[in-house]
N, C-alpha and C positions, 0 to 999 in steps of 0.2 A: 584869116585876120592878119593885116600886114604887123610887122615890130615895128615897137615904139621906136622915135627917133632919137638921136642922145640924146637932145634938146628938149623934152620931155619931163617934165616930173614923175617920178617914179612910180608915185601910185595911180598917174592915170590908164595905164595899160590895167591897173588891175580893178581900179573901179571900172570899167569899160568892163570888162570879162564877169564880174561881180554885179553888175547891172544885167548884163545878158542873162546869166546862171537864173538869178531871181525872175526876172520875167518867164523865164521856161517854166520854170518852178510853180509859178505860179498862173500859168494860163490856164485857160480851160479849155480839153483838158490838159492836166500837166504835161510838157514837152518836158520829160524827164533823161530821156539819153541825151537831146542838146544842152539841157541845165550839166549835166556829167562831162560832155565835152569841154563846155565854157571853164569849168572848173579844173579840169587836167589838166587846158590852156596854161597855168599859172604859171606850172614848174615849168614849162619853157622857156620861160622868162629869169630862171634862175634867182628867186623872191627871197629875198629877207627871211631869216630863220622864222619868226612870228607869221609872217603873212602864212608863210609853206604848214607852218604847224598849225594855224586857225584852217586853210585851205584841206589839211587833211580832215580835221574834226569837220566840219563843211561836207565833204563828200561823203564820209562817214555816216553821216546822218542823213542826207540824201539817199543814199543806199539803203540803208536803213531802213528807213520810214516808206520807201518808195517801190522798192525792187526786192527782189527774192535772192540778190547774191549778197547774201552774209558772209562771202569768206571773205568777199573783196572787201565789204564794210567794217567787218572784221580788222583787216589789215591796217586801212586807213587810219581807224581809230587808236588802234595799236600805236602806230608812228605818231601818236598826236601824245600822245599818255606824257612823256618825259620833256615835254615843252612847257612853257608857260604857264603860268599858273591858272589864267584868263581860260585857258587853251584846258588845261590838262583836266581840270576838276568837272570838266561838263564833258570831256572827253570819256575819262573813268566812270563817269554815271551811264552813258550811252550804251557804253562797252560793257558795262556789269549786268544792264538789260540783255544785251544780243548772250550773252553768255548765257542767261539766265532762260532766253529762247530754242538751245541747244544743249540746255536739260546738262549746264556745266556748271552747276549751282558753287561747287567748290571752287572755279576758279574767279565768281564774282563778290566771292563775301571777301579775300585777300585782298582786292583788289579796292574795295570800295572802304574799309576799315584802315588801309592805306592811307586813300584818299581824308580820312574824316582826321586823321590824325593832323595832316598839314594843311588842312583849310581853316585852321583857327581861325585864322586872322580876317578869313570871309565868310563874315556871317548868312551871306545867302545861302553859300554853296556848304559850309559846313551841315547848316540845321537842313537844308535837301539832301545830303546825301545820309545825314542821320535817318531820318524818315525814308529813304529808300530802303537801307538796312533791315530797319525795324519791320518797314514791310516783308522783306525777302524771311525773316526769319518768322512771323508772321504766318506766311503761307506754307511753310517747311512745320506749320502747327511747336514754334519751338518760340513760344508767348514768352517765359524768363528772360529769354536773351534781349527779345525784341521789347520787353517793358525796359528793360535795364537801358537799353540804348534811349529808349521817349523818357527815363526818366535824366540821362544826361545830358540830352535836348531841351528839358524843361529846366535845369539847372544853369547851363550855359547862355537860356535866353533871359533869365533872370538878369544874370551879370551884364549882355548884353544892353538890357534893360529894354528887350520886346516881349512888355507886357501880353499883348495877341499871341506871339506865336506859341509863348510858354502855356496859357493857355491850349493852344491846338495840342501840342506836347504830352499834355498834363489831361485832354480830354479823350485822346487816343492812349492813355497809357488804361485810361479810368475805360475805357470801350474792352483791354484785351483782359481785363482783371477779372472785369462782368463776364465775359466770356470763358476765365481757368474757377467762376464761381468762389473769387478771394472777396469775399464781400465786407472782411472786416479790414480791409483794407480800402476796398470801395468807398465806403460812406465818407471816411475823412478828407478824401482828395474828393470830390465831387461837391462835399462844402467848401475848402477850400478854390476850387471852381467857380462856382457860383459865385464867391466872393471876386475873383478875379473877374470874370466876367459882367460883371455890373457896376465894378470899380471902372472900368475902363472906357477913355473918351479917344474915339477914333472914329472912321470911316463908319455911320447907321448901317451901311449894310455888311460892313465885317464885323460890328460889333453885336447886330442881328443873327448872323449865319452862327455866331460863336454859343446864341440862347439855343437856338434850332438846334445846335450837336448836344450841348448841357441836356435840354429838354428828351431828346430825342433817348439818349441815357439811361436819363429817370424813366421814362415811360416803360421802354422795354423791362429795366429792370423790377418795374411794378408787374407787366407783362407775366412774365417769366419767374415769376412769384404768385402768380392765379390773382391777382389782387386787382379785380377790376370794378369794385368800387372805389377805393382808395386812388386809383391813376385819373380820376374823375378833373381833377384841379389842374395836374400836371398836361393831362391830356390838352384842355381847355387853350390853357398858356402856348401849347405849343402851335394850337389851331389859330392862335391869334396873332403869334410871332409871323407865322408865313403869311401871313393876311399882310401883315406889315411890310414882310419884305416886297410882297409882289406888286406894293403902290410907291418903292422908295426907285431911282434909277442909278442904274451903275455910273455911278461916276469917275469915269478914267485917272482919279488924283492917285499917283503914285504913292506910298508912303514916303517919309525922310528916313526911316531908318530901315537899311537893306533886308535885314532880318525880316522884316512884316510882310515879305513879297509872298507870300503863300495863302491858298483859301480851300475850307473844306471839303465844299462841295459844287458846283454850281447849283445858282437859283431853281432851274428846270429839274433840277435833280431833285433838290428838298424838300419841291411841293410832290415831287411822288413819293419819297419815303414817307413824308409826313400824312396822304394817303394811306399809305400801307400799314400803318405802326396804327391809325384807325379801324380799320378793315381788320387789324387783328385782333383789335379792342371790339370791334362789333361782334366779331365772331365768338368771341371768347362771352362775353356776356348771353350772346343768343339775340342782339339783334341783325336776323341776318337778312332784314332785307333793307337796311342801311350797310350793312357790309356791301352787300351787291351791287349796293349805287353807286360806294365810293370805287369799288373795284374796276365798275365799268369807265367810271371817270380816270383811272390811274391808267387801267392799259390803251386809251386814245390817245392819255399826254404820249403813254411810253413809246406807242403805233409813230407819233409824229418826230418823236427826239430821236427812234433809232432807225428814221430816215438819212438825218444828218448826221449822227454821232455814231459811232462804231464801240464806246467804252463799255467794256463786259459788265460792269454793276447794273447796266440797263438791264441784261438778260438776266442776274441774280433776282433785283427785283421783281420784275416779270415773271419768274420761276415761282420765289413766294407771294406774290400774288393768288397766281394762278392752286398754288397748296392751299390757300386759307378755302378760296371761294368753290374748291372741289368738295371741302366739308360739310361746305353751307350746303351744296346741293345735294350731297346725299341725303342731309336733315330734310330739308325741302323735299323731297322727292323726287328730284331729277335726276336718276341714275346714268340716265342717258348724257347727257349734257359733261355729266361729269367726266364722265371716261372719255369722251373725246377730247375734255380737257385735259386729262391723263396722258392721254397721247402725244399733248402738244407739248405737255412736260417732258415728255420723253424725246420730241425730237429737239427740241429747245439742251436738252444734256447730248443729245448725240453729237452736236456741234462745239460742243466743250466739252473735254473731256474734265478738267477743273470742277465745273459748276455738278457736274457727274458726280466725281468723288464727293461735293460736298451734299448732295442731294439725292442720291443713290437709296440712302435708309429712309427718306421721307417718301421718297417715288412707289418704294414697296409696300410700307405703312398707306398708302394711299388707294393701292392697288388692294390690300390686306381688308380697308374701310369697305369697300364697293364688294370686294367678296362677301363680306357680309350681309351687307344690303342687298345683293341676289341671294343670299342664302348658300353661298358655296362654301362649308365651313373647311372642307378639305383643300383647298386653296387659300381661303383666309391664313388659315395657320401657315400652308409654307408662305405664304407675302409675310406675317409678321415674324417670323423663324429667320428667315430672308434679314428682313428691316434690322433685326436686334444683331444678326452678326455683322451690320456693316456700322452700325453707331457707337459713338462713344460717348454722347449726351446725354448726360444726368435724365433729362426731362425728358426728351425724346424715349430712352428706355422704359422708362416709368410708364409713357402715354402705352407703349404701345406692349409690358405684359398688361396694362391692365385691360387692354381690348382680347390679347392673346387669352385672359382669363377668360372674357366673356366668349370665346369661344368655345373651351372646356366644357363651357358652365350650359351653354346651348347643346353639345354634345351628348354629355347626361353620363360617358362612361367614361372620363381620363381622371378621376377622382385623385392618383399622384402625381401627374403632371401639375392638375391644378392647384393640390396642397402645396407641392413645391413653391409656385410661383406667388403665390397667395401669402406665403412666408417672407419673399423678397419686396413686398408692397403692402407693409402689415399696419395701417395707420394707425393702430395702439402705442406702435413699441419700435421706434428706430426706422420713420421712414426714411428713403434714401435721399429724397430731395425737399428744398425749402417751401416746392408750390402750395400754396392753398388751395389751389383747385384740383390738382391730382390727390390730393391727400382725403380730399371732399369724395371722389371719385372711387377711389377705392375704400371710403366706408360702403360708397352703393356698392359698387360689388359685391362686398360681404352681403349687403343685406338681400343680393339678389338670390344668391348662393344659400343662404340660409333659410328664403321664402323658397328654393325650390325643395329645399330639403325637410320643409313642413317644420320648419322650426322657427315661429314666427314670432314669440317673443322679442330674440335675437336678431331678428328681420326688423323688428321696429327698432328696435337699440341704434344699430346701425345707420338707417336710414333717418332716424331723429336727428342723429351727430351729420349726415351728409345735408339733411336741412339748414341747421343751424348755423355750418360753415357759407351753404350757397346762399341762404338770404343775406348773412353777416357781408358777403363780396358781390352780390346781384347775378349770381350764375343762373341766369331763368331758365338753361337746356334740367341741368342738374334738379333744381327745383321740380321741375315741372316731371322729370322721373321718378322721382323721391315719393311728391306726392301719389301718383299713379299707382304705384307698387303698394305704398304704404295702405291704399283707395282698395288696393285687390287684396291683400291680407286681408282689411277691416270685412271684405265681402262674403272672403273666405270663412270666417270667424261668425257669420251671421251679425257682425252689429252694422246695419246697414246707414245707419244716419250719421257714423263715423265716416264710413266709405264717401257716402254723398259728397262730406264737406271735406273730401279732400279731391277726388274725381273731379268736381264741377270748378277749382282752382284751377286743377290741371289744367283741364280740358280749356280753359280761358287763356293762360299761359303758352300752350302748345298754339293755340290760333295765332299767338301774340307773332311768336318766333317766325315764323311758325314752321312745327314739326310733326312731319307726316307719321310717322312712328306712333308719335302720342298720341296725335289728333286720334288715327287709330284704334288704336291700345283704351281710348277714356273711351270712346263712344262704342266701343264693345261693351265696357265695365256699366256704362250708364245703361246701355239698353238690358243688361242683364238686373242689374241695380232697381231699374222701373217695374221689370217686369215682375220683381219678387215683391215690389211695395204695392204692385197693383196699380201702378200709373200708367194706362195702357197706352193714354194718348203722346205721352214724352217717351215711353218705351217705343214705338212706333217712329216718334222725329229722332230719337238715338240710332234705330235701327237701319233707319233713311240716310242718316251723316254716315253709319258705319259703310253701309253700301259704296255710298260716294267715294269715299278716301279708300275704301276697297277695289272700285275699277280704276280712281289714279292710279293706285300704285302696280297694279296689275299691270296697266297698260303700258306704264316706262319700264316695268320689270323687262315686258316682253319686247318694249323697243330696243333696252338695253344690253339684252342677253343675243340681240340679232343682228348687233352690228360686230362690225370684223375685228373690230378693237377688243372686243372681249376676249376674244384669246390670250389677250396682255395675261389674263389670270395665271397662264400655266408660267410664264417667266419669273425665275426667280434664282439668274446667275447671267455674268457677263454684263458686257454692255446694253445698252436698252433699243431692243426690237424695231427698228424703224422701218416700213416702208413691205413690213413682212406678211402683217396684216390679209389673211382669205377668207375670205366671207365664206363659213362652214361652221356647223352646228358645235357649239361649244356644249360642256357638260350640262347636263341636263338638271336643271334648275327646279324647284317651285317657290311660289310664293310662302312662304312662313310668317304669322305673326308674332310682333316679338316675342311671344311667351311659347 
């Protein structure tokens, strides 16, 4: 490219190179080492301090975003830091990223706390590099620091007077609060919330996206409480915000005030969480074959968005997804189905190693579930042995001794292991967590533990209290075992007209869900039920269902147990198995009913 001539304005050599760069940049596909040429053109030109320091931040993030030489981007960005303000504060965000990519976590928090100190006076870059922060401390699981920083984001946008963003501020500090389970701190910001959020007259669809995060909030923390009659309204609202959003159009109006230039989530994004957050409401209630619908609906958007989109919360989502609707299939009876799903959980974490550490104890509890369901109790235990030493969640523990109990309890001889555990999930007397459905959960256990131990008084105590609770919240899985149980004591007992009228609930419930277990489990209890009443010809159609639900389940038992992915059972340390998979005869299984 020839030099400019004196005669020249000065900046046309450089919009001339700065045109070029961006064309490269942007062709298809990108011409990125001549975008890189155009742009080290500059400094041959010997540019004005500003131009040289935007020019470094420029190639900086070209490198960056584009190529695999971080040191050189590294540099770039480096030499941009002590320039300009314009220059410097989008500079230090770039660079506190690339730091943060080379696992130099300590030298982006200085760098960016720096930063957040001398951006007062620019409210974009201040409340961005607050929220960068907050994230980095966030993911380092160190929530005090990072509430403390979204709560001086939500203070300084006050003053600013961005209403919206203090908001976002104030609804992410309320997301990491639910999360360290501060819930007497929760409730009052979350009103407070709402009230901002409904106060405020701005852009339909930012002032939309802000009900979707509120909503989104409340739901899970109803969720995550077993409380899935109550999330019934909340749920509702939220199904009707995204309805809303997805007839309003983006409209390109910039805000007037810099501070507002921020948004939660995108649209395509919302309607999958907002799938997802159903799908776990379906599951959780027991109806799973509304869970399945919507599941299938969530992972075609997700199949399409991570064509274009490469951002990791796609493959989070995707991740739990994929954990709910493995549950529903083992209720369903599709052991098969499942475990290949299993697997694709696992190469889905093989590729993040992040998404790994955060779903590592659920992968095993998953793995833990399906053991069951084949009947391998000597692998069940080490999958939830496994699960409980890699989690630190309240609920997640909770879920998974009280399954680690039902394994004991199938076992028939760890009578101390299982007293131990049975004391740290004691729903009398100091459970550990605030769920209503796990609290529900482990009165069944007692009452199962106590019906094997012919002490069946005690066996209905228990299981009256686990009724009470799942009707009180519409738990139909719980329900629908409660009665069963309660249905084979009464049968036990000889009083057969009790048994009936809780058997033939079941049994209506279990089709509802529907759960193959149960289905099972009643049409055993009903055909033995008939046959003691003399009802030869329902003892007979009892007998016909139990057949039936007996070669289902037989036949995915065996499909399950013969594919290659079953060996996932014996893993339970390292990273997750990918690709390892030999089609050879896994431990030798049978069919068990659940009793």
């Amino acid at each position: 490219m020839a030099m400019a001539t004196s005669g020249e304005a000065p900046e046309s050599w450089y919009l001339a190179l700065l045109g070029f760069a961006e064309h490269f940049r942007t062709s298809s596909p990108p011409k990125i080492r001549l975008c890189v040429h155009c742009l080290q053109a500059v400094f041959q030109f010997k540019p004005p301090q500003r131009v040289e320091a935007r020019t470094h931040l420029q190639l900086g993030s070209v490198l960056y975003h584009h190529t695999k030489n971080t040191e050189l981007a590294r540099s770039h960005l480096e030499k941009a830091i002590p320039q300009f303000e314009d220059v410097k504060f989008e500079a230090a965000s770039l660079l506190s990223e690339l730091y943060c990519q080379q696992n130099l976590v300590d030298s982006a928090k200085p760098l960016l706390r720096k930063a957040i100190q001398i951006s007062q006076q620019t409210p974009y870059w201040h409340c961005r590099l607050l929220f960068q922060l907050a994230q980095l401390h966030t993911l380092e699981k160190d929530l005090v620091s990072a509430c403390d920083l979204l709560g001086v984001g939500a203070e300084y946008t006050r003053v600013v007077g961005s209403e919206y963003t203090r908001a976002l501020f104030l609804l992410s500090k309320g997301m990491l609060l639910l999360m360290e389970r501060k819930l007497g701190e929760v409730h009052p910001l979350l009103t407070l919330c709402g009230t901002i959020v409904e106060n405020w007259q701005g852009n339909p669809i930012q002032k939309e996206s802000l009900r979707v995060f509120f909503l989104v909030l409340q739901v899970t923390h109803y969720l995550d409480a077993g409380q899935v009659k109550s999330v019934k309204p909340c749920l509702k609202q939220l199904q009707q915000c995204i309805q809303t959003i997805s007839t309003l159009h983006d409209d390109e109006i910039l805000p007037s005030n810099p501070a507002d230039l921020f948004h939660w989530l995108p649209k395509e994004h919302m309607c999958v969480l907002v799938y997802l957050v159903t799908v776990m409401h379906s599951m959780q209630a027991g109806y799973l074959e509304k869970a399945q619908k919507y599941t299938d609906k969530a992972l075609m958007q997700l199949e399409k968005l991570k064509m274009l989109d490469s951002s990791p919360i796609l493959s989070t989502f995707q991740v739990i997804l994929l954990e709910h609707i493995i549950m529903c299939r083992l209720v369903t009876g599709h052991k098969a189905t499942a475990l290949q799903e299993i697997s694709q959980v696992c190469q889905l974490c093989a590729q993040s190693p992040r998404l790994f550490t955060n779903h590592a104890s659920q992968l095993h509890t998953l793995l833990g579930l399906y053991c069951l369901s084949v009947n391998c109790m000597d692998n069940a235990e080490a999958q939830f042995t496994a699960a409980l030493r890699l989690t630190t969640h309240q609920e997640l523990w909770a879920f998974i001794v009280t399954n680690l109990a039902s394994v004991y309890i199938r076992e028939g001889n760890r009578d101390q292991e299982l007293y131990n555990l049975l004391e740290r999930i004691n729903p009398d007397h100091n459970f550990p967590v605030s769920s209503h459905c796990l609290r529900a959960a482990a009165f069944y256990i007692r009452g199962l533990l106590s019906f094997f131990q012919g002490r069946y008084n005690e066996a209905k105590r228990f299981l009256r209290e686990t009724l009470k609770m799942s009707n009180a919240e519409d738990l139909n899985r719980l329900t629908a075992c409660s009665l069963v149980l309660l249905g084979h004591i009464f049968y036990v007992l000889g009083n057969h007209r009790e048994s009936n009228n809780m058997v033939v609930p079941a049994m209506q419930l279990a089709s509802k869900i529907p759960d193959m277990s149960v289905q099972l489990w009643s049409s055993a209890l009903l055909k033995d039920l008939n046959k003691a009443c003399g009802n030869t010809i329902d003892a007979h159609e009892a007998a016909q269902m139990h057949q039936n639900f007996s070669q289902q389940l037989l036949q995915d038992h065996i499909a399950a147990c013969s594919l290659p992915e079953h060996n996932l059972i014996s893993w339970t340390d390292g990273p997750p198995p990918v690709g390892q998979f030999q089609a050879q005869n896994g431990p030798s299984t049978s069919l068990a009913s659940l009793l």
